[in-house]
C-alpha positions in Angstrom: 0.0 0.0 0.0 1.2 3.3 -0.9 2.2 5.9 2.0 2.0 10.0 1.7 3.7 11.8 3.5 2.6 15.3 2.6 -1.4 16.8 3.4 -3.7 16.8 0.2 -5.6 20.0 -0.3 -8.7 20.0 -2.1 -10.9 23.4 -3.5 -14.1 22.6 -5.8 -12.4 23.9 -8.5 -10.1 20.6 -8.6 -13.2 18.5 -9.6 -16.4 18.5 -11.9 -19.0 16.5 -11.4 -20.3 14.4 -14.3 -23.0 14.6 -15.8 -25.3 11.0 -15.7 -28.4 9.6 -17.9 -31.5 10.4 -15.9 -32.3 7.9 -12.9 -30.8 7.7 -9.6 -29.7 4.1 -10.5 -27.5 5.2 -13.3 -25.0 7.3 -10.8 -23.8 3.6 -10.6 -22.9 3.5 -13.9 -19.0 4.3 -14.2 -17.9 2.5 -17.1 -19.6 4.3 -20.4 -18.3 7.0 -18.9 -14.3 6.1 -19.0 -15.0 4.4 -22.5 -16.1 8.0 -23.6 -13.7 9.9 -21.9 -11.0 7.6 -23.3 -12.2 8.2 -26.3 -12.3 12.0 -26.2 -8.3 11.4 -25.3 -8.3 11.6 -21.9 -5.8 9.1 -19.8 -8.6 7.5 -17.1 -8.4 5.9 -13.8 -11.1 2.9 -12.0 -11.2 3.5 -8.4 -12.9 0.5 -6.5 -13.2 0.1 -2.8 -11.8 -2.5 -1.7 -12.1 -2.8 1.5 -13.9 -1.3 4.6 -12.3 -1.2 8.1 -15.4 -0.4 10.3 -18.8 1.2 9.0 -19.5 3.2 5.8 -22.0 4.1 4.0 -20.9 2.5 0.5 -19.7 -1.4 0.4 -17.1 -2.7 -1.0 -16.9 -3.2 -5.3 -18.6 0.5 -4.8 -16.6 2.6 -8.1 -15.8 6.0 -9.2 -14.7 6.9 -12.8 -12.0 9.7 -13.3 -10.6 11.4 -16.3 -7.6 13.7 -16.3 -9.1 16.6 -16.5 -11.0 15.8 -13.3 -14.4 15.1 -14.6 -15.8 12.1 -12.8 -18.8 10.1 -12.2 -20.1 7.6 -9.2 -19.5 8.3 -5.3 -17.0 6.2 -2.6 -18.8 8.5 0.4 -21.4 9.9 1.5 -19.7 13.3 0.0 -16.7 14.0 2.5 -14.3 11.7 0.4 -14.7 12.7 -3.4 -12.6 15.9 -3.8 -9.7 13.8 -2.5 -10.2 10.7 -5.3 -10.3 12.9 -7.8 -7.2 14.3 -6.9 -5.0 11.1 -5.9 -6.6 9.6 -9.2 -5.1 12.3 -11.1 -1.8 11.3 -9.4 -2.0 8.0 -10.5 -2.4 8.9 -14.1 0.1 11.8 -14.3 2.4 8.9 -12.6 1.2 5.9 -14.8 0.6 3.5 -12.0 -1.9 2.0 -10.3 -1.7 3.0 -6.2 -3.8 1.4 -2.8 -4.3 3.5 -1.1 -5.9 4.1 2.6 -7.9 7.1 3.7 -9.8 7.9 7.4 -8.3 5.5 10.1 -5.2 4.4 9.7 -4.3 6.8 6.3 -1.4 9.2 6.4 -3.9 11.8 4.9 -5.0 13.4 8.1 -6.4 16.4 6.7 -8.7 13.9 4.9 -11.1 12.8 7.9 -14.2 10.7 7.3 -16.8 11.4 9.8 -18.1 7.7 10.4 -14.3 7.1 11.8 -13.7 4.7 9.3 -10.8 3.2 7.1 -11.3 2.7 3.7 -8.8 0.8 1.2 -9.1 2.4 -2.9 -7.6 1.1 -5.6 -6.6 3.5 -8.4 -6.3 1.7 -11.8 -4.9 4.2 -14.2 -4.4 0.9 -16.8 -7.8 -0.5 -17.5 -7.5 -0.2 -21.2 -10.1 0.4 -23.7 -10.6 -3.2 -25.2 -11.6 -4.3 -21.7 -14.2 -1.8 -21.5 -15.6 -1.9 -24.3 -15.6 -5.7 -23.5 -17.3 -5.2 -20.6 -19.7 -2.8 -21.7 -21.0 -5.5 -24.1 -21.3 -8.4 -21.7 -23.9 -5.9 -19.8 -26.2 -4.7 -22.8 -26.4 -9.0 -23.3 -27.1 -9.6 -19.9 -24.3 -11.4 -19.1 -23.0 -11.1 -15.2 -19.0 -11.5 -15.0 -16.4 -10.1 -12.6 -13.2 -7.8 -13.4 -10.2 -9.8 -11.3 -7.4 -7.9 -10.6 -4.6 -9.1 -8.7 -3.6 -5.8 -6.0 0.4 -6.4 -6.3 0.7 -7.1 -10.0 -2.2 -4.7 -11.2 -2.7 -7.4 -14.1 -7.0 -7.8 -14.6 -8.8 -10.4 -16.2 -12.9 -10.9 -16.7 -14.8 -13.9 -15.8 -17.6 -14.6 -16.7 -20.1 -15.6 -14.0 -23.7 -17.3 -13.3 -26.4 -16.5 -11.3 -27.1 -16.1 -8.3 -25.4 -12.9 -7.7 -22.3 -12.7 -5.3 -20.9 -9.7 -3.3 -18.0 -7.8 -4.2 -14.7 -7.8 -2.1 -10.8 -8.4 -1.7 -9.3 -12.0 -1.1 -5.6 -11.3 -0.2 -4.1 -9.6 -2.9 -6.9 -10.7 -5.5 -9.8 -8.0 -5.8 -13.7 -9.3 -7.5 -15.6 -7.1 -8.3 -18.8 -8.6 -9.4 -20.8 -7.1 -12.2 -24.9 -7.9 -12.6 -27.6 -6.9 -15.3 -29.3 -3.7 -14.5 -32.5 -4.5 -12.9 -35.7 -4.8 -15.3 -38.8 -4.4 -14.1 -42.1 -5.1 -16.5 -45.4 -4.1 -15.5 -48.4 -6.5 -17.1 -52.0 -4.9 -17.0 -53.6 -1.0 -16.9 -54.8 1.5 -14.8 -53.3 4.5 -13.0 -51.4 2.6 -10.5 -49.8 1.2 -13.6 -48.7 4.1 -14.9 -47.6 5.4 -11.2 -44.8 2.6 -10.4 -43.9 3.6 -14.0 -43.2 6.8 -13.4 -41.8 6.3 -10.5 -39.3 3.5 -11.3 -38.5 5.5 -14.8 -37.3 8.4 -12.4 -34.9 5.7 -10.4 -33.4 4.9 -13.3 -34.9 1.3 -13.8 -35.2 -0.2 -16.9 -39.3 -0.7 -18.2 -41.1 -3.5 -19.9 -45.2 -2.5 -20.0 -47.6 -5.2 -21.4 -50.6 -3.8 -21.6 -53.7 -3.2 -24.5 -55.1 -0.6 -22.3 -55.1 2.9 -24.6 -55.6 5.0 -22.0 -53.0 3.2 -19.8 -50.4 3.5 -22.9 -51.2 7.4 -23.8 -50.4 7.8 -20.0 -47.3 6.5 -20.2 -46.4 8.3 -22.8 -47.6 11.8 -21.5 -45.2 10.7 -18.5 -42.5 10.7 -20.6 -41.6 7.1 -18.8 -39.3 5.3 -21.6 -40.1 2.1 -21.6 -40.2 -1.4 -24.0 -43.9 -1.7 -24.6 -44.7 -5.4 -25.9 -47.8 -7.2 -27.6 -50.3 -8.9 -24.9 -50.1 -11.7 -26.9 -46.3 -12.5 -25.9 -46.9 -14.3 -22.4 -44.2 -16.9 -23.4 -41.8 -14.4 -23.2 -42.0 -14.1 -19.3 -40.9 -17.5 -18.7 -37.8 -16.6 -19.7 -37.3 -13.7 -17.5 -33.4 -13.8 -16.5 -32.4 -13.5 -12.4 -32.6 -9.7 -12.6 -35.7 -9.1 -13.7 -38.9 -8.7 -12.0 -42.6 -8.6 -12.8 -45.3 -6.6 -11.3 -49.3 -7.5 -12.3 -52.0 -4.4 -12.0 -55.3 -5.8 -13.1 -58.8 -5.7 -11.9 -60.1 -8.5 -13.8 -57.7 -11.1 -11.9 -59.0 -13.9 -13.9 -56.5 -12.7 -17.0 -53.5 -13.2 -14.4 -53.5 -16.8 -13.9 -51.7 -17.5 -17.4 -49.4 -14.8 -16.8 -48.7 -15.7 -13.4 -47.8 -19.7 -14.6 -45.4 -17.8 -17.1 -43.9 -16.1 -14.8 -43.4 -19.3 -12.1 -41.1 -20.8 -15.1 -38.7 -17.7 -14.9 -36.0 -16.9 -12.5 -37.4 -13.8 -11.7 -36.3 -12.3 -8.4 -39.4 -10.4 -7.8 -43.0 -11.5 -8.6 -46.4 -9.3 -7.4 -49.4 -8.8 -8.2 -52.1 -6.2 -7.0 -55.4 -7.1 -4.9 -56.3 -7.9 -1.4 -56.2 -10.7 1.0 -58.7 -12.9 -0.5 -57.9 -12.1 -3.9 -54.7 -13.5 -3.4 -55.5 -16.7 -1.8 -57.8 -17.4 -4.5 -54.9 -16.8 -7.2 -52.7 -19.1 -5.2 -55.5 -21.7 -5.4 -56.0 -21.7 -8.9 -52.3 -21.9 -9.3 -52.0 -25.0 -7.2 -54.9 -26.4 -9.3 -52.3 -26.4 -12.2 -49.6 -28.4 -10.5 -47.2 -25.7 -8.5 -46.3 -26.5 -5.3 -46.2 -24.2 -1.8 -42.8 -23.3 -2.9 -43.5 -22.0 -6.4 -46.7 -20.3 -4.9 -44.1 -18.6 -2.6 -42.7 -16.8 -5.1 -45.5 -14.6 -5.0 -46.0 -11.2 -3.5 -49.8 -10.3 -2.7 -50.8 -7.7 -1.2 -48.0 -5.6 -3.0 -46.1 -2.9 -1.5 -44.4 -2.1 2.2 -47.4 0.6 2.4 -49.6 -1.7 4.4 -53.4 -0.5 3.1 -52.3 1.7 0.9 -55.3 3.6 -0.8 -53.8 6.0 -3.4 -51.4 5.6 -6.1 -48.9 7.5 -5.6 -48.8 5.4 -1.6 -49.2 2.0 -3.6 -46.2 3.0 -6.0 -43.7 4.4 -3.4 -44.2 0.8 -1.3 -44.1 -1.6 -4.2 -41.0 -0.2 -5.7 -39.5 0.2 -2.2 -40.8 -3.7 -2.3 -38.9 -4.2 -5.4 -35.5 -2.7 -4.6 -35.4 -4.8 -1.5 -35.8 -8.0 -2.8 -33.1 -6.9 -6.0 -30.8 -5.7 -2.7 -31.7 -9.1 -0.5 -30.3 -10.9 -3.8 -27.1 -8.7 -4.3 -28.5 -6.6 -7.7 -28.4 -3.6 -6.4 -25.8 -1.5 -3.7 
């Protein structure tokens, strides 16, 4: 690990903030970013967290991106830590070498104090070239999860490719993983207005949209909303049975009897999160009609009725804010998202 002996000042003109897609969800997005910086003609750098030594409030595989002239995008903090990345990863690259490098307890930087009275271990890696990026830029548009390997004392990295389910990043001696997933899709099956609300609301957190619906009025909604999303045919139920690990499925309909054949889809998939709106008795009824068809207690646990960590909830706006909060714990319980 590298040592400093001199203090690091930081001003705000040393840094400037990139600027990311729309969606809170896409501020974890750090490698388009070096890919177009590199290809601007900035020199880059990776920072990774490697480790934590104590609390913080990001884990460790947690990334920033940072080009030479200081632009940057992702956060290592909660804010108090940033200025100083910036400027140790434009060290790196005026240096040409990657550096570890420890900051709050422990780090010679003791103008750079981090107010949880933690230690955290960065990696700076001023090497990642443009082929791996690109690389590994492709494996996440095909949905492919893989991990970038990089061994600490050599600084030599390597991708793997990797299954399902999805593991946790962090350091092994002097090996770093640091685990890559599929962005989390979400598609919502049915109409109405509470439709159109988790839309809305998902679209601003940056997660990717699949609507089925033949509902007009449900679709021009949408679209008034500005939500973005892949809009597919009713008629393409066989689809969701082959719903990858980081995709889940939400059901808004009023006429429960169309969600039976959906649902059966859907029980075929390894989607992480499965739901579907209506009440108490609603839902036992759907679970009965799905046991008629063969599936056992365990299938039938799969899924979520009543919706939403809004216990009662009577509005939409209520109903969406729990059933995506619903959502985004179950994709955190099974490592998808930070």
């Amino acid at each position: 690990m590298q040592t400093k002996e001199h203090r690091t000042r930081v001003t705000h003109g040393d840094f400037k903030r990139a600027l990311s897609v729309p969606g809170l969800l896409a501020d974890e997005e750090v490698l388009a970013p070096l890919l177009r910086w590199l290809d601007e003609g900035q020199e880059v750098a990776l920072v990774t967290l490697v480790e934590v030594h104590g609390g913080a409030p990001r884990e460790p595989g947690s990334q920033m991106a940072v080009a030479g002239d200081g632009r940057y995008a992702g956060y290592l903090s909660g804010g108090c830590l940033e200025m100083a990345v910036v400027l140790e990863a434009k060290e790196a690259i005026a240096e040409g070498r990657n550096r570890l490098t420890r900051y709050g307890r422990g780090s010679p930087y003791f103008d750079v104090r981090l107010p949880c009275g933690s230690g955290l271990d960065l990696y700076f890696d001023r090497a990642i070239s443009r082929e791996m990026l690109t690389e590994m830029l492709l494996l996440r548009r095909r949905r492919r999860p893989f991990a970038l390997r990089t061994n600490l004392s050599s600084g030599l990295s390597q991708l793997v490719e990797m299954g399902a389910p999805a593991r946790r990043s962090g350091r092994d001696g002097h090996v770093l993983e640091r685990f890559y997933v599929p962005d989390i899709e979400l598609n919502l099956i049915g109409g109405g207005p509470s439709l159109v609300a988790i839309a809305v609301l998902a679209h601003s957190m940056g997660v990717d949209l699949s609507v089925m619906s033949h509902d007009e009025a449900t679709l021009a909604a949408l679209a008034a909303s500005g939500v973005i999303a892949r809009i597919q045919e009713c008629q393409n139920i066989d689809s969701l049975g082959g719903l990858d690990f980081a995709s889940g499925a939400v059901l808004c309909f009023h006429d429960h009897d169309a969600e039976i054949d959906l649902l059966s889809e859907l029980l075929h998939s390894k989607a992480f999160y499965i739901g579907a709106l209506g009440n108490h008795a609603v839902h036992r009824e759907r679970l009965s009609l799905l046991a008629r068809r063969g599936f056992t207690n365990s299938d039938l646990s799969r899924i979520r009725g009543p919706i939403g960590v809004i216990s009662g909830a009577k509005s939409k706006a209520t109903l969406a804010v729990g059933v995506l909060a619903e959502v985004l714990a179950e994709a955190k319980a099974c490592n998808l998202v930070p």
